[in-house]
C-alpha positions as CSV (number, residue, x, y, z in Angstrom):
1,X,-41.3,-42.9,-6.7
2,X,-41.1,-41.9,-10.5
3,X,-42.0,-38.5,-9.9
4,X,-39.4,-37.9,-7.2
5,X,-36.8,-39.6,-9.6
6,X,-37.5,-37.3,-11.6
7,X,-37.2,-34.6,-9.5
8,X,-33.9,-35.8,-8.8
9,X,-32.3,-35.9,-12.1
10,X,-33.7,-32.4,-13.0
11,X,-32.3,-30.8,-9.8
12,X,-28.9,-33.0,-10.8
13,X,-29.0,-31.2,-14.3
14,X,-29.6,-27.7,-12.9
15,X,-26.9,-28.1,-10.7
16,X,-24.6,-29.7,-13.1
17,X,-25.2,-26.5,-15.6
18,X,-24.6,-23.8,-12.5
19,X,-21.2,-25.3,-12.2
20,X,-20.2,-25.0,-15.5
21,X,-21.7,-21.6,-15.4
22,X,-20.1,-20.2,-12.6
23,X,-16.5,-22.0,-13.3
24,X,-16.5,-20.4,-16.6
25,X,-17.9,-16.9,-15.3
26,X,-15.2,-16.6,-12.4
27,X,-12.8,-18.8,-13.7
28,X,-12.5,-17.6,-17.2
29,X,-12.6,-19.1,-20.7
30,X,-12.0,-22.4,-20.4
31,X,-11.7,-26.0,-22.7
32,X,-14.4,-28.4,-22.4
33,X,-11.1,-30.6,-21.6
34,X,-10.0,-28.5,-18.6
35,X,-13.7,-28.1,-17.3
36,X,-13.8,-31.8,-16.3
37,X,-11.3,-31.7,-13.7
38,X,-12.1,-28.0,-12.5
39,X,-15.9,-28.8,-11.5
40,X,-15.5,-32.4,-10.8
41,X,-18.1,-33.1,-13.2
42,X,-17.3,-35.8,-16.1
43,X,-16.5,-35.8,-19.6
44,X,-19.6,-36.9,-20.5
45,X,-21.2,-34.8,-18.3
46,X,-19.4,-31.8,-19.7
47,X,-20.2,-32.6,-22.6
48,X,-23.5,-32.8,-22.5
49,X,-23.9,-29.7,-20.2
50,X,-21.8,-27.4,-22.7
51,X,-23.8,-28.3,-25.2
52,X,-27.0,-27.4,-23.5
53,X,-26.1,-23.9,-23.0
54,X,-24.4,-23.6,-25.9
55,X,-27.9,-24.3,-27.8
56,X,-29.2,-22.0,-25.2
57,X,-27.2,-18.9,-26.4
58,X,-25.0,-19.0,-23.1
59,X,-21.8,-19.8,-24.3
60,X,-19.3,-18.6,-26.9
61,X,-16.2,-19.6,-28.1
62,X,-13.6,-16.9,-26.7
63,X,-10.3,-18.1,-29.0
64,X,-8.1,-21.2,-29.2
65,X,-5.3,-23.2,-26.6
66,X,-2.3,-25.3,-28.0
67,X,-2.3,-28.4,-26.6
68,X,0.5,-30.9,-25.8
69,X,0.9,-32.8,-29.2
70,X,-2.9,-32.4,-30.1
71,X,-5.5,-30.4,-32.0
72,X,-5.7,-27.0,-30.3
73,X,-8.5,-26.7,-27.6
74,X,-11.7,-23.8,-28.0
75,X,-12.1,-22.0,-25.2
76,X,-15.2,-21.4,-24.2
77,X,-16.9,-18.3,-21.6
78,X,-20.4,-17.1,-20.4
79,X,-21.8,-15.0,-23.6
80,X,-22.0,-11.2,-22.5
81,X,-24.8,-10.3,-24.9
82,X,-26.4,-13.5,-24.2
83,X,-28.5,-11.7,-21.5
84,X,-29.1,-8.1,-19.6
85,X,-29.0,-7.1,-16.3
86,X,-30.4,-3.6,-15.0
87,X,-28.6,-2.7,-11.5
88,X,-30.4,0.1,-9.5
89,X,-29.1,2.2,-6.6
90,X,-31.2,4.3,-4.5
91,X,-28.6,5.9,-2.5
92,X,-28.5,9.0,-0.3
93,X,-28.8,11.7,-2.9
94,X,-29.8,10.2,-6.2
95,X,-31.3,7.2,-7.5
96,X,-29.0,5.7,-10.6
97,X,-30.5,3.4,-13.0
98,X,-28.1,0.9,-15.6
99,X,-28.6,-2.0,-17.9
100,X,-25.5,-3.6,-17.8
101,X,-25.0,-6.8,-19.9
102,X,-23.6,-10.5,-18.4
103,X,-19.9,-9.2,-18.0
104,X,-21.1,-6.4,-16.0
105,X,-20.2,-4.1,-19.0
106,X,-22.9,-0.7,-18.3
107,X,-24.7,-0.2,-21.6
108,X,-26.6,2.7,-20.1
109,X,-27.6,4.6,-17.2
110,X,-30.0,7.6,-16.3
111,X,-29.9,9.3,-12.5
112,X,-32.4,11.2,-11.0
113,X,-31.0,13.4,-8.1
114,X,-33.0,13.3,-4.7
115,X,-33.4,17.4,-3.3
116,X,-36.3,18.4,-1.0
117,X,-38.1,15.5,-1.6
118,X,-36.3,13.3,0.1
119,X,-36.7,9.6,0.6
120,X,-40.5,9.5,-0.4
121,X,-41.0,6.3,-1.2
122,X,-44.0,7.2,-3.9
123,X,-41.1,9.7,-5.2
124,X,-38.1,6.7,-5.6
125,X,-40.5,4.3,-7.5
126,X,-41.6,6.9,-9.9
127,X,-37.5,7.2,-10.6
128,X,-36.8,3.7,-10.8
129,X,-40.1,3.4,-12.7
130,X,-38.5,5.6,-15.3
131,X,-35.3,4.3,-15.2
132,X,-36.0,1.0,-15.8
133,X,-38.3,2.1,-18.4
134,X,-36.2,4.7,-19.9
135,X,-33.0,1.8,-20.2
136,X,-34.9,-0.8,-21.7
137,X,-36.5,-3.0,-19.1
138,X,-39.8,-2.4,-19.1
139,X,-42.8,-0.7,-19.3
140,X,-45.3,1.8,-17.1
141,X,-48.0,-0.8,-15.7
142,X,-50.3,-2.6,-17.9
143,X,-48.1,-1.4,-21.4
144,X,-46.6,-4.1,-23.4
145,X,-42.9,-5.1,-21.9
146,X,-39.6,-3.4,-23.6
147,X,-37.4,-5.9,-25.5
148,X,-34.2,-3.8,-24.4
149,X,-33.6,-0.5,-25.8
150,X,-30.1,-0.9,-24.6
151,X,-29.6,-3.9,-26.2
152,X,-27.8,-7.0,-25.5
153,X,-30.1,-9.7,-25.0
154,X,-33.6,-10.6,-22.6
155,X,-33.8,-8.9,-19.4
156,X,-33.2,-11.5,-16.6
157,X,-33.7,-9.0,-14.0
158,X,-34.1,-6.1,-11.6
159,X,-31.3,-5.9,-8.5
160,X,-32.2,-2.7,-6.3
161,X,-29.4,-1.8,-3.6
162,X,-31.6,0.4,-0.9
163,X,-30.2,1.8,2.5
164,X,-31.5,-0.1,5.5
165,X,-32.6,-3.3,6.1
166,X,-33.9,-5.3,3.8
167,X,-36.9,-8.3,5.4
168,X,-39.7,-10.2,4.4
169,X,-43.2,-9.7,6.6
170,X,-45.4,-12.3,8.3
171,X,-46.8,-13.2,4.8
172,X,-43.3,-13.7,3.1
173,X,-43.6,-10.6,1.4
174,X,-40.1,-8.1,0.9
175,X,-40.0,-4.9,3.1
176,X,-37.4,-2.4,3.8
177,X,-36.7,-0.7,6.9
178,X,-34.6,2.4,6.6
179,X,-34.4,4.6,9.9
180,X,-32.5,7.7,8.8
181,X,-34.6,7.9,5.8
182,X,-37.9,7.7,7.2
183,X,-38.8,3.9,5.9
184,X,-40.8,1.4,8.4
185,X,-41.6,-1.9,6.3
186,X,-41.7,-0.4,3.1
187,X,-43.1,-3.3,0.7
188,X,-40.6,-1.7,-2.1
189,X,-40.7,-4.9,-4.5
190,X,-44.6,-4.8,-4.4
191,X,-45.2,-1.1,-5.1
192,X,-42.1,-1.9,-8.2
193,X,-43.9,-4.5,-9.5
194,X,-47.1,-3.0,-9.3
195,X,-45.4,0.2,-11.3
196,X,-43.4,-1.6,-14.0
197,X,-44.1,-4.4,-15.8
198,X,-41.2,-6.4,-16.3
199,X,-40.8,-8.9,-19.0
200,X,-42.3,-12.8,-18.0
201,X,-40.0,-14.7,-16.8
202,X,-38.2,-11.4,-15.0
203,X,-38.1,-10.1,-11.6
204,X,-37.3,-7.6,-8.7
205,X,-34.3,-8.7,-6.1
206,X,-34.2,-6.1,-3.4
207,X,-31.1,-5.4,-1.4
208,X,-29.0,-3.7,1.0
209,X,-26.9,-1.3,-1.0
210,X,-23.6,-2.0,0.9
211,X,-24.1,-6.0,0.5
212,X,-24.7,-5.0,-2.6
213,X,-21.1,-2.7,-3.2
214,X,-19.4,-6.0,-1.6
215,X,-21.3,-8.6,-3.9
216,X,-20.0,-6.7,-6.5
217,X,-16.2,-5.7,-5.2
218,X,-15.8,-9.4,-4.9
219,X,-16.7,-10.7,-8.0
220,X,-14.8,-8.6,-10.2
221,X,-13.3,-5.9,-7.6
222,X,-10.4,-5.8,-5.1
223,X,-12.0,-8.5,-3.1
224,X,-11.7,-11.0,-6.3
225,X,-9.8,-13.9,-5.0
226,X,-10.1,-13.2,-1.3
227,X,-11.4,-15.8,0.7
228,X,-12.9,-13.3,3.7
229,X,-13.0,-9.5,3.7
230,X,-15.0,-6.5,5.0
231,X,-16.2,-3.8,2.5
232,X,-16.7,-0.3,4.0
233,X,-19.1,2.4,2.3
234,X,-18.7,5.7,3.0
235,X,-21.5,8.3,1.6
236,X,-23.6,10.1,2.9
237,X,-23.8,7.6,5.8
238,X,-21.8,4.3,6.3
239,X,-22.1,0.9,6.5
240,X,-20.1,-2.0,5.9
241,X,-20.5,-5.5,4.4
242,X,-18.7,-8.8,5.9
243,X,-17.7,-11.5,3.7
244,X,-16.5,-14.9,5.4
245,X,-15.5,-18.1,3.7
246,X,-19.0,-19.7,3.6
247,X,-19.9,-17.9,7.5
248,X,-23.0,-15.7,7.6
249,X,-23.1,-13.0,10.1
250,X,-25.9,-10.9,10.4
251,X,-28.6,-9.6,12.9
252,X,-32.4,-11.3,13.1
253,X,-33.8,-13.8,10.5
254,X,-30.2,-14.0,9.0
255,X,-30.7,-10.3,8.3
256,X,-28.2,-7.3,7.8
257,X,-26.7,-5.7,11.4
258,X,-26.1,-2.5,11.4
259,X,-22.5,-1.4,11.3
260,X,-23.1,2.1,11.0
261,X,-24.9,2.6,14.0
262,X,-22.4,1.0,16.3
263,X,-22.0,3.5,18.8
264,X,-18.3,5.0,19.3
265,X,-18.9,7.5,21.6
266,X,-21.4,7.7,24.5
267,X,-24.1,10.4,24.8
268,X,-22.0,11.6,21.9
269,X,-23.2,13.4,18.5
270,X,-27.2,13.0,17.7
271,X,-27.4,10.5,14.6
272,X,-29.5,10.4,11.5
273,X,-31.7,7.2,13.3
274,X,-32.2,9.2,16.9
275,X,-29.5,7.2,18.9
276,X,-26.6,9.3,20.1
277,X,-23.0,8.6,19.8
278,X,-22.9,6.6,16.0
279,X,-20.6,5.9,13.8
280,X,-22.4,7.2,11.3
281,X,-22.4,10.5,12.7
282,X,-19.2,11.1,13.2
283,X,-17.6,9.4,9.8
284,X,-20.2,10.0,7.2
285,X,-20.2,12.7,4.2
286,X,-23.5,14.5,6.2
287,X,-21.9,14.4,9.4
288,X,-18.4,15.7,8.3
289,X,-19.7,18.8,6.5
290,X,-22.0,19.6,9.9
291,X,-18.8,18.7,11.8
292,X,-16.6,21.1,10.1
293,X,-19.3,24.1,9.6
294,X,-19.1,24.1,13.8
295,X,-15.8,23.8,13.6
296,X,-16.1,27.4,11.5
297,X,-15.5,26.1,7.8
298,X,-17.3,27.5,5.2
299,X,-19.0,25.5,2.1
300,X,-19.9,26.8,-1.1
301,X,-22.8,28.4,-1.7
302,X,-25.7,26.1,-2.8
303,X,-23.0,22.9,-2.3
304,X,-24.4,19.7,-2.6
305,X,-22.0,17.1,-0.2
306,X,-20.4,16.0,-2.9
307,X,-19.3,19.5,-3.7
308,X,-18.7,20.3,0.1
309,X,-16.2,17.5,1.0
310,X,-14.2,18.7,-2.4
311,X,-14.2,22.4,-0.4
312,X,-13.0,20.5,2.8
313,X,-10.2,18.6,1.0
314,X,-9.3,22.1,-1.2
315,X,-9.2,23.8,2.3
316,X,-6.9,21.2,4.3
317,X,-4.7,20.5,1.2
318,X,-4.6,23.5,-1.2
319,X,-3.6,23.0,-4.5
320,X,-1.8,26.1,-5.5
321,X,0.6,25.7,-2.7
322,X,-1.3,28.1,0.5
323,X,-1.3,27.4,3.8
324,X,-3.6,24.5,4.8
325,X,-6.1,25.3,7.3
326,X,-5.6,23.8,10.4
327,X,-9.4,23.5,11.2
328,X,-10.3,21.3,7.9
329,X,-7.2,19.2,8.7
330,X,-8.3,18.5,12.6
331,X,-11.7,17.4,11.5
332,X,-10.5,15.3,8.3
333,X,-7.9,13.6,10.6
334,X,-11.0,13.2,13.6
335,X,-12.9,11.6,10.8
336,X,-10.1,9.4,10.0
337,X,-9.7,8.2,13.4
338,X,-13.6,7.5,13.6
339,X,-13.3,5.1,10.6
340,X,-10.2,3.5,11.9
341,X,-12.1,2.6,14.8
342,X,-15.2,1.5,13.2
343,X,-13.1,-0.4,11.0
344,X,-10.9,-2.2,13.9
345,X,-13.8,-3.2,15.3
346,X,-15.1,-5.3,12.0
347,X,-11.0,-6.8,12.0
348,X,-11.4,-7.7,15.9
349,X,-14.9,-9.8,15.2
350,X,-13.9,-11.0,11.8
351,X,-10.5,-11.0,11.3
352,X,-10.7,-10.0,7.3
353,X,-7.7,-10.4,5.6
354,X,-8.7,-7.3,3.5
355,X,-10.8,-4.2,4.0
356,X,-11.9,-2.3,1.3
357,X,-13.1,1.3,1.4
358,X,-16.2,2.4,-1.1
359,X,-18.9,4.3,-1.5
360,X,-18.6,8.2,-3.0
361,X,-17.1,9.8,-0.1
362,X,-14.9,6.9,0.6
363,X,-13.1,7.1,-2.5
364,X,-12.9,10.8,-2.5
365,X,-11.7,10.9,0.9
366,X,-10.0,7.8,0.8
367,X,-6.1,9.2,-1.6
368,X,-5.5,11.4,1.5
369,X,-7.3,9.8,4.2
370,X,-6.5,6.3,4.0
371,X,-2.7,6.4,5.1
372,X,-4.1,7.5,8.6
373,X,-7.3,5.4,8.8
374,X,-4.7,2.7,8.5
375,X,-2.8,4.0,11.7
376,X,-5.7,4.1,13.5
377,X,-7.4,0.8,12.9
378,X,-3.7,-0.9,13.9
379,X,-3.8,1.5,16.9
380,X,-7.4,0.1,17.9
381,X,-7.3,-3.4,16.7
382,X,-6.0,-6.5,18.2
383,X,-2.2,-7.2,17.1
384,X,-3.3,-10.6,15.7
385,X,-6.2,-9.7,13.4
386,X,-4.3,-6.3,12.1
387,X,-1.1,-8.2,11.3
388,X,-3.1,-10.0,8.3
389,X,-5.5,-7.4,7.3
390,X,-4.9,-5.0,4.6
391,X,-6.9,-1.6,4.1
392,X,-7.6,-0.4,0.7
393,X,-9.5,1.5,-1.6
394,X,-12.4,-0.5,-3.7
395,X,-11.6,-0.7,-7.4
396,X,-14.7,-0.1,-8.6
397,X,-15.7,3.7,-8.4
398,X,-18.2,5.6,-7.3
399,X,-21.2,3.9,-9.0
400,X,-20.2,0.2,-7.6
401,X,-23.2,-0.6,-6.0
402,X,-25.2,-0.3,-9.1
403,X,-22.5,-3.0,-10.5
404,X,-23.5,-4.8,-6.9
405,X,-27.0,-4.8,-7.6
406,X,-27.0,-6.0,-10.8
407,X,-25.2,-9.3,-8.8
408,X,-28.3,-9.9,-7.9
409,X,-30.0,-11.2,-10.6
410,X,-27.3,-12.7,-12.2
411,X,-26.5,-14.8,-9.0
412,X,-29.7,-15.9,-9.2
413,X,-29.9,-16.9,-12.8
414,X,-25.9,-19.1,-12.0
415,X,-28.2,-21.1,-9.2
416,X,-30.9,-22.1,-11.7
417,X,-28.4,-23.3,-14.1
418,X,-29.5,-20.3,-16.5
419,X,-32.9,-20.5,-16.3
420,X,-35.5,-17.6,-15.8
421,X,-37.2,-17.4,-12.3
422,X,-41.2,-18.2,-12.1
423,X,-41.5,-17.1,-8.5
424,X,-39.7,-13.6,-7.8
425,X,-37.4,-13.8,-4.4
426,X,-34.8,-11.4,-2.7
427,X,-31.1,-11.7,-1.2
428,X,-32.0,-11.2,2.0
429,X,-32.6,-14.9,3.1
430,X,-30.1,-17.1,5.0
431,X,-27.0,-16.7,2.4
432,X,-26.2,-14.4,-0.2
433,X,-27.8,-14.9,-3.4
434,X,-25.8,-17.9,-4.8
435,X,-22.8,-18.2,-7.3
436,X,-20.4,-15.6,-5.2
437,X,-17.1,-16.6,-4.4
438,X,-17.8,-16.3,-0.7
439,X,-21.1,-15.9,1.3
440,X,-21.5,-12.7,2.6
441,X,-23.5,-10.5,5.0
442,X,-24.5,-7.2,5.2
443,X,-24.0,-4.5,8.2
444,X,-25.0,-1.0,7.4
């Protein structure tokens, strides 16, 4: 009986502290005297909690309130140096590495672009190996641990935002399965751990990159104060993430659908993952370039996609006042059409009352596509659903998913009241790792 009393009060105390934490995070600086009646805790309780992670290093004092005939109040917030964060994103075409401290704040970065190579999975850990070595989070296996040459505080961990589906195995241990690039139960955290030593007390949180870009677009994006929305990534492929108020959705074992790979068009174009018909092969950056050299447009020479959809957009909306060319506008406005669809299709199942667009592509795309994608999804969806939904652009920019991944950690470190993991565990389980304003579920 003692021992699980004591359980008790320690769980209580955790709890207690990831209140404070996460009212003062998302909330903003606060007074101890406001925090009572904002997380229902008491004075005392307050109090004692503040004081806690004050001695802790959590909290600082952020400035001064008047009060109504007494002493000014001290606002207090989460420390941003108090801690770091490192966010990684293996997307389609590079792998970005950051150390970002506790408000999210990038205190640097290094990229290593992906060319023939691929996907190699041997090839990605030897960038995020470097990375995470070269920002200040660790080192090659067996070396002594970095303290942080970026500064800013102990490492609390590693959040990496990978394309496909992100599972555990028979034994519990994470795997990633990623179709279109080649991946069938990749143990990714195993082979990271096994190649960088992280600091004790550190680990790996492994994660679908578009959950990840929607993590992140609601904490401090154009999600932030939504209570249900759908965030689209556009890049070289697509997928979506779906955040309800406190609703999962997701495929098998709680897991990530795949959004992407609804199919829009019967026996239609040949995807990336073998099926026919995707929506990934119709609205993606890939897809679009193939989609408008058939059509008889001409890239660059040596044009990476990033440099091809600028050619496209050049081409169907030139700058120095030519004629636009008729083909590159019929296949931009096919593609808008596509993602209208796609995204009526998360308003009819979800009813979001935003949609945000993301990813690369999506923001480049998204000044001169977006006035029609908006057309089409009303066209497509349901009156009732599109008559509260707003489509936007993410706020973010093109590097948001590292931001997302970085979530990762963090919302893990909010659930155990600031306290450093023992046992190393990924966002892929039931709910979204905790502290988020919403719960929230990937479909790439």
């Amino acid at each position: 009986m003692a021992e699980r009393g004591s359980r008790t009060v320690r769980d209580l105390r955790v709890g207690n502290r990831a209140t404070v934490l996460r009212r003062l995070y998302f909330g903003g600086p606060m007074s101890r005297q406001a925090l009572g009646p904002a997380t229902g805790l008491s004075s005392g309780s307050v109090s004692n909690v503040v004081a806690e992670l004050a001695a802790d290093g959590l909290l600082e004092e952020a400035g001064v309130v008047e009060s109504d005939g007494g002493r000014p109040r001290t606002l207090l917030r989460v420390a941003p140096s108090s801690g770091r964060l490192i966010g990684v994103d293996v997307g389609e075409t590079r792998v970005r590495v950051a150390a970002l401290d506790l408000a999210l704040t990038e205190l640097a970065c290094t990229e290593s672009p992906l060319t023939d190579s691929g996907h190699d999975v041997e090839l990605i850990v030897r960038h995020i190996r470097d990375g995470v070595t070269e920002v200040g989070g660790g080192s090659r296996g067996g070396g002594a641990p970095g303290s942080g040459a970026a500064g800013g505080g102990d490492l609390i961990g590693v959040g990496v935002g990978v394309p496909g589906i992100v599972d555990r195995d028979a034994s519990g241990a994470t795997v990633v399965h990623g179709q279109t690039i080649g991946w069938d139960a990749v143990p990714l955290e195993m082979m990271l751990r096994e190649a960088v030593e992280l600091p004790p007390g550190t680990a790996y949180f492994v994660d679908n990159g578009a959950r990840a870009l929607g993590q992140a677009e609601m904490w401090c994006g154009g999600g932030r104060g939504a209570r249900d929305a759908a965030i689209v990534l556009v890049g070289s492929g697509v997928g979506a993430c779906v955040v309800t108020d406190g609703v999962l959705h997701g495929g098998a074992r709680g897991g990530p659908a795949e959004w992407g790979h609804l199919t829009v068009s019967v026996r239609g174009r040949r995807c990336r993952c073998g099926a026919r018909g995707c929506l990934e092969a119709y609205a993606g950056a890939e897809a679009l370039l193939e989609r408008w050299q058939e059509a008889g447009g001409q890239l660059p020479p040596g044009a990476d996609e990033e440099t091809g959809v600028s050619a496209l957009l050049a081409a169907a909306y030139p700058q120095d006042g030519g004629r636009p060319d008729p083909v590159a506008l019929a296949v931009l406005d096919e593609t808008a059409e596509y993602l209208g669809a796609g995204i009526s299709d998360l308003v009819n199942l979800f009813g979001p009352e935003r949609v945000l667009v993301g990813g690369w592509a999506g923001l480049q795309l998204g000044p001169r596509l977006l006035p029609a994608v908006r057309e089409y999804a009303d066209a497509y969806a349901l009156r009732h659903p599109a008559a509260r939904v707003t489509i936007d652009l993410g706020k973010l920019g093109p590097d948001a998913v590292t931001v997302g991944a970085a979530t990762l950690p963090l919302a893990d470190f909010f659930d155990r009241g600031g306290r450093r993991a023992t046992p190393p565990r990924t966002g892929c389980e039931g709910q979204m790792d905790g502290g988020g304003p919403a719960s929230m579920s990937a479909i790439s």
